[in-house]
C-alpha positions in Angstrom: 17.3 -10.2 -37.4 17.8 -6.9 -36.4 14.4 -5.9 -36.3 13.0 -9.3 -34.1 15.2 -7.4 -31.4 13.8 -4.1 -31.8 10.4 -5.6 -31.8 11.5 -7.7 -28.4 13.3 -4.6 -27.3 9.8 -2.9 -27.7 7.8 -5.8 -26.1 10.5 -5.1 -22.9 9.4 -1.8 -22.5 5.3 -2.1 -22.6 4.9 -4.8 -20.6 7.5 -3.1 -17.4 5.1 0.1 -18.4 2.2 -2.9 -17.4 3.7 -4.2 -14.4 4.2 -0.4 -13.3 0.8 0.7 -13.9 -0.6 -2.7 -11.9 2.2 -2.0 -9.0 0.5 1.8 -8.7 -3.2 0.3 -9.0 -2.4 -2.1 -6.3 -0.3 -0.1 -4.1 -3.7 2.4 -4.1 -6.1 -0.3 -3.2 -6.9 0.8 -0.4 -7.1 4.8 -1.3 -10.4 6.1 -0.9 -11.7 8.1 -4.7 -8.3 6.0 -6.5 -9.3 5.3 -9.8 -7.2 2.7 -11.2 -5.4 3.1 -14.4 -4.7 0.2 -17.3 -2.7 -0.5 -20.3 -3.5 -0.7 -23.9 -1.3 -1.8 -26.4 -0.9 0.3 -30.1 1.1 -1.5 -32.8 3.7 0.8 -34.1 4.0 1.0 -38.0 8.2 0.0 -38.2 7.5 -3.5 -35.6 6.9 -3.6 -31.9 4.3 -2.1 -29.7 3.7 1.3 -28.0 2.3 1.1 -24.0 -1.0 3.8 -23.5 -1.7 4.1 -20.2 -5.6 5.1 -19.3 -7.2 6.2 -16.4 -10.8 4.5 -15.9 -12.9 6.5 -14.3 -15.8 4.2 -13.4 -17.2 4.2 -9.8 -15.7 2.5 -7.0 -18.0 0.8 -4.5 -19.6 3.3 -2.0 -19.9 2.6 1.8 -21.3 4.1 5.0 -18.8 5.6 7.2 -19.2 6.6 10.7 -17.2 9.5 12.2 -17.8 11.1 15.1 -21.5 10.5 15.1 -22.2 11.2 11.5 -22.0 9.4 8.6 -20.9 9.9 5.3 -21.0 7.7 2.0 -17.4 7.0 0.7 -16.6 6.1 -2.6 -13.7 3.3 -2.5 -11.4 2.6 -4.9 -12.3 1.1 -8.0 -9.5 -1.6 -8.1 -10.3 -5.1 -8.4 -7.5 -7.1 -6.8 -8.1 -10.4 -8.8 -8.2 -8.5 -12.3 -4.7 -6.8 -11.4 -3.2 -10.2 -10.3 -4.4 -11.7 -13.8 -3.2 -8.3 -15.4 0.3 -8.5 -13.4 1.1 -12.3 -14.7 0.0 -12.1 -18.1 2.6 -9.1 -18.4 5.6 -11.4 -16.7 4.8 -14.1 -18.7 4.9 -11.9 -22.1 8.2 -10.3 -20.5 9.1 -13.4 -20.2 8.3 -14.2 -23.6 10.0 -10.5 -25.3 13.1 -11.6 -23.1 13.5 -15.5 -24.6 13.0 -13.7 -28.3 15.9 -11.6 -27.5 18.1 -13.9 -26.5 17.4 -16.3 -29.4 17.7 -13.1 -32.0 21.0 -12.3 -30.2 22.6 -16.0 -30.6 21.4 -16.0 -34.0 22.8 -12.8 -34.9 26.4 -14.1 -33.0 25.7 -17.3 -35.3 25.6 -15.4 -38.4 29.0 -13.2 -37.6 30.3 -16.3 -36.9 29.9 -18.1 -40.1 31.2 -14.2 -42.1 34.6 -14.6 -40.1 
């Protein structure tokens, strides 16, 4: 029992690192050169899951820009908008998810020293 909490417990903590790193991504949208940054998932030996964060450094579109009479390209940020908003709910909906498994670990554990009284 102990260790569907820990493994909840660990769930918890990756997917707020994946909600973070989408928040930053986002909030950089509209940063000229950003490269956005995602989340990859490692299992850890004893239950649960360890959050990597990555930087991707593929190019961002680039655009014409015209300042006082000259023009320059710019490369834009590479941060797709509709990939972070599929990125931000799958991580509420598996926090979500860690949070229900926690609750149900912790009644059953309250069940069990229960029944020992």
């Amino acid at each position: 029992m102990i260790s569907a909490i820990h493994t909840a417990l660990s769930g918890l903590t990756a997917f707020s690192k994946q909600i973070e790193v989408v928040a930053h991504n986002v909030a950089n949208v509209n940063t000229d050169g950003f490269k956005k940054s995602g989340t990859e998932f490692v299992e850890i030996p004893s239950g649960g899951v360890l959050p990597v964060v990555e930087k991707d450094d593929s190019s961002g579109p680039a655009v014409l820009r015209n300042s006082t009479g000259n023009q320059t390209m710019v490369e834009l940020s590479n941060v797709d908008l509709g990939e972070e908003t599929v990125q931000q709910i799958a991580a509420q909906r598996s926090l979500e998810a860690n949070l229900q498994t926690l609750r149900t670990g912790d009644a059953l554990l309250g069940s069990i020293l229960d029944i020992r009284k």
